[in-house]
Rosetta silent file (secondary structure, phi, psi, omega in degrees, C-alpha in Angstrom):
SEQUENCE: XXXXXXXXXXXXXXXXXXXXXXXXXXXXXXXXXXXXXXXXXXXXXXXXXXXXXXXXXXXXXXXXXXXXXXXXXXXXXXXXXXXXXXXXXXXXXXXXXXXXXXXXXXXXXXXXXXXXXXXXXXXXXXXXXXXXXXXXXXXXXXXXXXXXXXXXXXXXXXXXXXXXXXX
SCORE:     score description
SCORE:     0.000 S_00000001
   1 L     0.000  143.189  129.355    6.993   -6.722  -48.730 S_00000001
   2 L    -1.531  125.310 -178.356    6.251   -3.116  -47.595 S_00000001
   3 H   -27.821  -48.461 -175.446    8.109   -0.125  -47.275 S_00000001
   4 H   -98.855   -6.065  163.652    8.698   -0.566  -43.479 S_00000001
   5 H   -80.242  -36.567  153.184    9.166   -3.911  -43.129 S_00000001
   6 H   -33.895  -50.998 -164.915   12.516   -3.717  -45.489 S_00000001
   7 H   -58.576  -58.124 -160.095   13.414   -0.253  -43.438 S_00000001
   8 H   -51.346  -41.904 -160.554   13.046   -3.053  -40.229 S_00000001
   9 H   -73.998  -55.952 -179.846   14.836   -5.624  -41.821 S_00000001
  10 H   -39.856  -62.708 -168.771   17.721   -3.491  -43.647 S_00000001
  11 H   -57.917  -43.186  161.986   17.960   -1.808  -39.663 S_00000001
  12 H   -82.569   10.322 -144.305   18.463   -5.351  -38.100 S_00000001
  13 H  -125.288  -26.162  137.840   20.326   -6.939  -40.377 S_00000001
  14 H   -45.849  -48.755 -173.768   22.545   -3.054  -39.497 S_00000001
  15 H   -89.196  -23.204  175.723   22.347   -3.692  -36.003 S_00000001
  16 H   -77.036  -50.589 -177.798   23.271   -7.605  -36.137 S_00000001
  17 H   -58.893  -34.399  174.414   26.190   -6.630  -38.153 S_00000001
  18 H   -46.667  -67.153 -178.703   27.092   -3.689  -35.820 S_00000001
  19 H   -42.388  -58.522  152.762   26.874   -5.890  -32.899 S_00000001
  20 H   -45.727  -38.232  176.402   29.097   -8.599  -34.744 S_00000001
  21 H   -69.003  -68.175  178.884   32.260   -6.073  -35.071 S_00000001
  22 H   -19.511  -52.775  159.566   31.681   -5.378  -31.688 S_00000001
  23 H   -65.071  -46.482  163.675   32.290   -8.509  -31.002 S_00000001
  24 H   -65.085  -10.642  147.797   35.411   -9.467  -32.914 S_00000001
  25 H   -53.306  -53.474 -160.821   36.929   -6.059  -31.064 S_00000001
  26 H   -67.135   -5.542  172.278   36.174   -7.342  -27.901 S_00000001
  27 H   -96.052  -29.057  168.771   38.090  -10.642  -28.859 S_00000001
  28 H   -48.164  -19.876 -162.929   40.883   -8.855  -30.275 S_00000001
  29 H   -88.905  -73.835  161.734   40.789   -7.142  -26.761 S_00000001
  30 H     7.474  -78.854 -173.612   40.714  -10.638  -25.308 S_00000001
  31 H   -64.404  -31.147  164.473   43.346  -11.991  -27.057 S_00000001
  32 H   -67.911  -58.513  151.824   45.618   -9.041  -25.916 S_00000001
  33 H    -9.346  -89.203 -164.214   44.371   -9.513  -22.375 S_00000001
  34 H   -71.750    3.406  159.838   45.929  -13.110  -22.200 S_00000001
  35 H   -76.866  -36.986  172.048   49.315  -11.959  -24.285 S_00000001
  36 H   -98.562  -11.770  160.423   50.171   -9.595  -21.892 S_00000001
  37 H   -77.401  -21.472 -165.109   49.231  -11.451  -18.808 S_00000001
  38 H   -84.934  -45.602  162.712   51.464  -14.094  -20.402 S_00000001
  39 H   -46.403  -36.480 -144.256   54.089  -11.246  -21.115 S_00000001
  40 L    53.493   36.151  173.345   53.721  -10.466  -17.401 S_00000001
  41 L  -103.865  110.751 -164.706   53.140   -6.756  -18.122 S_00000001
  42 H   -99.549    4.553  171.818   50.180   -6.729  -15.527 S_00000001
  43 H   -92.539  -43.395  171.147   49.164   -2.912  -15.569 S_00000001
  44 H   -47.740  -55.404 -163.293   48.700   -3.153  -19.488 S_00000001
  45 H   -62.311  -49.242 -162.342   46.394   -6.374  -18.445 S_00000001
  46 H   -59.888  -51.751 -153.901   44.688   -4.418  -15.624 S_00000001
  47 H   -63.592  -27.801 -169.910   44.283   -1.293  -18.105 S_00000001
  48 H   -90.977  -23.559  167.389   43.074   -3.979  -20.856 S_00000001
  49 H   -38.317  -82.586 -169.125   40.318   -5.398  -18.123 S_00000001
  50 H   -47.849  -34.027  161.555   39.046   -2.649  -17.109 S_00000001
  51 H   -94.511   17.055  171.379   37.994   -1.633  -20.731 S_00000001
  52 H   -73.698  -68.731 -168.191   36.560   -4.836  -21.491 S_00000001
  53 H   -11.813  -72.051 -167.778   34.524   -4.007  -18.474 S_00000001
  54 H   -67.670  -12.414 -159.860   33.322   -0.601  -20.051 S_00000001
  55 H  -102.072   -9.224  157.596   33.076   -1.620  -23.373 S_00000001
  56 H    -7.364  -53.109  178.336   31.180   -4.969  -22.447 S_00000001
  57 H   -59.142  -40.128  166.091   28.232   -1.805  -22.173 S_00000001
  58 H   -40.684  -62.806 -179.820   28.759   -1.250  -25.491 S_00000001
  59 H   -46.105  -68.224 -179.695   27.811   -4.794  -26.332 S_00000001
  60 H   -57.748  -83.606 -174.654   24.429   -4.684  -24.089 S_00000001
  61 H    11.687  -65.193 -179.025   23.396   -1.841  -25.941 S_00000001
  62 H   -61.855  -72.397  179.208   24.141   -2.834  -28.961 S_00000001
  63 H   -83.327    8.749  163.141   21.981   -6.105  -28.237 S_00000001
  64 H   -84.998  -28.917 -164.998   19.014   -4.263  -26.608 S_00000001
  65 H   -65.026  -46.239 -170.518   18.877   -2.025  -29.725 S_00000001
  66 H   -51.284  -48.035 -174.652   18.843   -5.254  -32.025 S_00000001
  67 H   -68.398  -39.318  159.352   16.147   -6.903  -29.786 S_00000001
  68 H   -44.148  -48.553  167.505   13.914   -4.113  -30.084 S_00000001
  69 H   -54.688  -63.124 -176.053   14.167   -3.990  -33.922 S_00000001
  70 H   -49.968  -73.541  170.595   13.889   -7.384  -33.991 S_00000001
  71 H   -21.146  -70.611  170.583   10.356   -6.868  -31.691 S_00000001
  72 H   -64.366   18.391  176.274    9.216   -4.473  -34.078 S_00000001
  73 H  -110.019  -65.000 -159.755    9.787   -6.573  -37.333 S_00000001
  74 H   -45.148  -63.652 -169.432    7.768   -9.390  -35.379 S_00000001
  75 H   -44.551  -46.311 -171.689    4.918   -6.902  -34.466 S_00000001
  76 H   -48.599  -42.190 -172.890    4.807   -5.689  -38.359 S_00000001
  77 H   -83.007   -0.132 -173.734    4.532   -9.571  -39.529 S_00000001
  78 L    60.089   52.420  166.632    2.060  -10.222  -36.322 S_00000001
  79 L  -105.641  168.904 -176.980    4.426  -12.414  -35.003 S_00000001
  80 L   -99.608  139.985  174.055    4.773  -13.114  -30.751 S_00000001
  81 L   -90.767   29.980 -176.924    7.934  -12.087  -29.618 S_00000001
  82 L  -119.181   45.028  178.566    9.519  -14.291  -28.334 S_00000001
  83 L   -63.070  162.676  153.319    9.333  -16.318  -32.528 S_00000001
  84 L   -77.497  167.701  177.231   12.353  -17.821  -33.324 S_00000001
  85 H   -85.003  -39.026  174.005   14.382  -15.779  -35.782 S_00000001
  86 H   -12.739  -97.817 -157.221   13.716  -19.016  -38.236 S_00000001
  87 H   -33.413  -32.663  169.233   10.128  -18.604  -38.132 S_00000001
  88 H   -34.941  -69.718 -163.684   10.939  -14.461  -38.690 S_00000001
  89 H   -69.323  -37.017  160.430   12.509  -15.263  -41.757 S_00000001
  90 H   -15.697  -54.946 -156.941    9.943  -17.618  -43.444 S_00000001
  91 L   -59.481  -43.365  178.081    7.764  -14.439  -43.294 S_00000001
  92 L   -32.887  130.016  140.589   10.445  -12.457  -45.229 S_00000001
  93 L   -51.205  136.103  174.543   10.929  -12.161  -48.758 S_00000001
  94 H   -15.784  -54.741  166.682   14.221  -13.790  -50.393 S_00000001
  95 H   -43.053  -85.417 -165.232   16.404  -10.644  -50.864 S_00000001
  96 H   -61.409  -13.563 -164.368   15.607   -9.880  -46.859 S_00000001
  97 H   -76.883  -97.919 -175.592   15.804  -13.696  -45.763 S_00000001
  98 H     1.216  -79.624 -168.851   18.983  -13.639  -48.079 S_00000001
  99 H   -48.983  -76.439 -161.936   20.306  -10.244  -45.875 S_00000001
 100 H   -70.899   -7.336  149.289   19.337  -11.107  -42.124 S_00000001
 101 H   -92.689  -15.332  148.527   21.101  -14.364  -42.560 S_00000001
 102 H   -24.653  -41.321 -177.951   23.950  -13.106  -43.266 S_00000001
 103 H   -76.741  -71.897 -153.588   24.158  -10.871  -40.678 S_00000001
 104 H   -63.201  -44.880  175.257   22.880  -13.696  -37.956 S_00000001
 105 H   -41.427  -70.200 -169.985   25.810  -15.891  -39.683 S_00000001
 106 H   -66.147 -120.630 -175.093   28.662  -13.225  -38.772 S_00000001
 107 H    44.212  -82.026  168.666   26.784  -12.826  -35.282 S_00000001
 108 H   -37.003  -64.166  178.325   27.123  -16.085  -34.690 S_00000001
 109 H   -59.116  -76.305 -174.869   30.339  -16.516  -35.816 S_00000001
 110 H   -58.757  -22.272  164.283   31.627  -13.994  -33.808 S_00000001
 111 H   -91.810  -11.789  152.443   30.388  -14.581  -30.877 S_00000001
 112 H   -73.779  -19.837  161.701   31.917  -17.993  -31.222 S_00000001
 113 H  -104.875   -0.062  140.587   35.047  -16.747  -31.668 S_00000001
 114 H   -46.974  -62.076 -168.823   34.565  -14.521  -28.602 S_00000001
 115 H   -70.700  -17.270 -172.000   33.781  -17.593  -26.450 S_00000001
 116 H   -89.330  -77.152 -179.310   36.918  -19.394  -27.732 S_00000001
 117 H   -63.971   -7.009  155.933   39.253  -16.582  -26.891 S_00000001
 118 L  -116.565   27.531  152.464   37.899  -16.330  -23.607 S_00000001
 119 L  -128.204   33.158  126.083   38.205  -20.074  -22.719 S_00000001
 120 L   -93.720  -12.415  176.337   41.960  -19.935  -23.999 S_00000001
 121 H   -67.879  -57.683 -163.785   42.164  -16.798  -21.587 S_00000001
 122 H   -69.547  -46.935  174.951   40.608  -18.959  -18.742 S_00000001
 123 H   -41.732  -40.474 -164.375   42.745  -22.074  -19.646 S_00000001
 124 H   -78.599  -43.031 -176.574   45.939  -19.885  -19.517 S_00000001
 125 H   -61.323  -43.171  159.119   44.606  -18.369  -16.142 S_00000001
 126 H   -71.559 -102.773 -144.606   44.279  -22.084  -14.587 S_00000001
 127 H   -40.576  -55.749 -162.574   47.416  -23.249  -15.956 S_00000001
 128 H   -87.043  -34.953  168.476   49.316  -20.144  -14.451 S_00000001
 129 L   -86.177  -19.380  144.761   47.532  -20.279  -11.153 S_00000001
 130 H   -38.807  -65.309 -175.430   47.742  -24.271  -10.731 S_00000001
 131 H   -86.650   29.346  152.723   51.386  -24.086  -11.113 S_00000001
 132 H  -112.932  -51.086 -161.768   51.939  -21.019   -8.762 S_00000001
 133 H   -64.414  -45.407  165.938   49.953  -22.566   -6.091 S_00000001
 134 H   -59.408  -22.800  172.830   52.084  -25.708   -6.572 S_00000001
 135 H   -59.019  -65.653  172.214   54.897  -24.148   -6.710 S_00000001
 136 H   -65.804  -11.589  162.274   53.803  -21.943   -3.424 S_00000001
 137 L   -99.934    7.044  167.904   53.172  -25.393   -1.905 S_00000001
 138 L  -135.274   18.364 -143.234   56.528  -26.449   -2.180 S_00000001
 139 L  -137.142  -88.688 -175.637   57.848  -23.632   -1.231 S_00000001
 140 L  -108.773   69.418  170.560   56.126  -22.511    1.989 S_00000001
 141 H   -40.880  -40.959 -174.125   54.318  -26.200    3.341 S_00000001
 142 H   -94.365   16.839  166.557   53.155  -24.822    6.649 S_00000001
 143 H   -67.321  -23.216 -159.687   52.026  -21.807    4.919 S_00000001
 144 L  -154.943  117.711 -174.024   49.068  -23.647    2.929 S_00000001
 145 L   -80.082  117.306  166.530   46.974  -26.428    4.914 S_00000001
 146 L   -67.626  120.204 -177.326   46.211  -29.306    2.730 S_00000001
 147 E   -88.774  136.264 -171.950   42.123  -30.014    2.114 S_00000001
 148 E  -131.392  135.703  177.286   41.773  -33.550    2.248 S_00000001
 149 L   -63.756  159.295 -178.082   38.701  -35.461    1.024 S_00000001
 150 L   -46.739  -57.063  174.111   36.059  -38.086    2.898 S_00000001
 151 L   -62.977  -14.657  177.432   38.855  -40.799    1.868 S_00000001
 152 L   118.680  -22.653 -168.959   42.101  -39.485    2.752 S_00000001
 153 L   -92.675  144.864 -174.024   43.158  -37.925   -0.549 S_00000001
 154 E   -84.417  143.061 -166.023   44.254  -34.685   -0.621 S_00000001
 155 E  -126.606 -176.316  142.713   41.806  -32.605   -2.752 S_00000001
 156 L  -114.741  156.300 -179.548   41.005  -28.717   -3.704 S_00000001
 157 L   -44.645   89.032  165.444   38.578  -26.293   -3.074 S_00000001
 158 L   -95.504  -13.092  154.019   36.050  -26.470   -6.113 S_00000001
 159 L  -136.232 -149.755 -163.552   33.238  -24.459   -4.704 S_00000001
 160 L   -62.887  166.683  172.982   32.297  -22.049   -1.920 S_00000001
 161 L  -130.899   72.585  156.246   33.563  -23.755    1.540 S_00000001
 162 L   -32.057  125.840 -174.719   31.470  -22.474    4.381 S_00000001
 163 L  -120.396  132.759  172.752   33.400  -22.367    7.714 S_00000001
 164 L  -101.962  111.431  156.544   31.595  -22.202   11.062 S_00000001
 165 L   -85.244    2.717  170.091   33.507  -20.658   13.401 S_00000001
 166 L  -114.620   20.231  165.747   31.686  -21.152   16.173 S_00000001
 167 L   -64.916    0.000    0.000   32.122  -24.505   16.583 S_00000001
């Protein structure tokens, strides 16, 4: 292959990995999230939110610069850009093939163990507001109106509920 299609490859197979760390912070950040909401120290948790929030930006960034690279490795090989990366690597010699899956492995990987610590966050988050609401329903009865389904059984809100008030 060519001088600049290695510099392309080396830089996205740089930018996948970049992107990958990124991610396993943000789950470490995660995973601290739900320990200290669990702790009940809820100002840590707000303060740990709020910089998922900013560094979240990090993340897009991160994956525009990769997608760009990635564009310009397609254009070099005259590929359309919206190729799979499969079809990318075919074009590749062994060495880079070898390199950019690696990278797309950890990627991968990491953003799977991103989604996993933030569906044990959201699990923890049901479980702690299901058993406050029940709780708060046994507690204060006429405080919280029971929704009751077309049959009679008492149900909950699972999406928006549109109220007409001028009925």
């Amino acid at each position: 292959m060519d001088e600049q299609t290695t510099s392309l490859a080396e830089a996205l197979a740089g930018l996948m990995e970049r992107e990958a760390e990124l991610f396993r912070i943000m789950e470490k950040e995660v995973d601290g999230l739900r320990d200290t909401a669990q702790q009940k120290k809820w100002a840590n948790a707000l303060a740990i939110a709020q910089g998922l929030e900013r560094f979240a930006a990090k993340i897009e960034e991160a994956d525009m610069a990769r997608d760009r690279t990635f564009q310009d490795l397609c254009a070099i090989l005259s590929l359309p850009f919206d190729v799979v990366f499969a079809t990318l690597l075919s074009r590749l010699d062994a060495e880079q093939r070898s390199m950019l899956e690696k990278s797309w492995r950890n990627l991968r990987i990491s953003v799977i163990r991103l989604g996993t610590a933030s569906n044990r966050l959201g699990y923890y988050a049901e479980a702690l507001g299901g058993t406050v609401g029940r709780i708060l329903e046994e507690i204060l009865p006429h405080r919280r109106g029971r929704i009751y389904s077309r049959h009679g059984k008492a149900t909950s809100v699972n999406d928006a509920l549109l109220v007409d008030r001028k009925l």
